[in-house]
N, C-alpha and C positions, 0 to 999 in steps of 0.2 A: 584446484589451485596449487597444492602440494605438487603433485606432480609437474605439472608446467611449471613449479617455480614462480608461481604467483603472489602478492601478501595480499593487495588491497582488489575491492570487486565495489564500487558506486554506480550508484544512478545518474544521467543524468539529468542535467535542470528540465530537460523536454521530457524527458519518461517517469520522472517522480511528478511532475505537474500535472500528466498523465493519469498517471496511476491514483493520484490524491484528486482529481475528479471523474474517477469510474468509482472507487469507495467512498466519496459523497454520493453520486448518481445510487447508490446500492443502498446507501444508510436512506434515501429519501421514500425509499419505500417500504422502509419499517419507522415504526413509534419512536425510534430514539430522537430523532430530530425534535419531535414536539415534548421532550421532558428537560428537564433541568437534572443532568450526573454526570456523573465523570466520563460516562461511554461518548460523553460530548465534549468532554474537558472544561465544563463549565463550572465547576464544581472548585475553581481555581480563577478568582479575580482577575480581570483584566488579561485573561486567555483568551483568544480567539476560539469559539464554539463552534467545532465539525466532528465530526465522526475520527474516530480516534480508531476503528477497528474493521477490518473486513466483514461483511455482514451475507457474503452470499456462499457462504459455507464451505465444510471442508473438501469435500469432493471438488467445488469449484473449484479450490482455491489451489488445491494439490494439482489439476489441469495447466492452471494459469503458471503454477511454476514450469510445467513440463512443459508448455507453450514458448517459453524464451530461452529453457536449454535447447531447444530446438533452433530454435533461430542462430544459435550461439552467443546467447547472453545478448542479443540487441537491446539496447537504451541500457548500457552497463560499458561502464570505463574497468577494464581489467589492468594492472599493473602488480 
């Protein structure tokens, strides 16, 4: 970003919508969904309860970044 002279890097509405139903799809297959805590955000009145955290680990998740610098940041507004 430095380089290129970049400040801001967002999502957008299509790839965060995305992205926030692949880490639902990932939390439904572990225990968190059927507790009541914070890893839900329930734990905070009148929150909408989902998955608050990546649940399919670090290697994945180190992938999945390298996955979209590869593309060149697709579903990301660079300015």
């Amino acid at each position: 970003m430095e380089r290129n002279k970049k400040a801001t890097i967002n999502p957008t509405d299509e790839a965060e919508q995305g992205w926030t139903t692949y880490v639902h799809e990932l939390a439904s297959k572990t225990l968190f969904p059927k507790t009541k805590s914070w890893y839900m955000g329930s734990n905070i009145p009148g929150k909408k309860v989902e998955s608050l955290n990546y649940t399919g680990g670090v290697p994945k998740y180190a992938q999945e970044i390298k996955d979209v610098a590869a593309t060149a940041y697709k579903g990301f507004l660079i300015s």
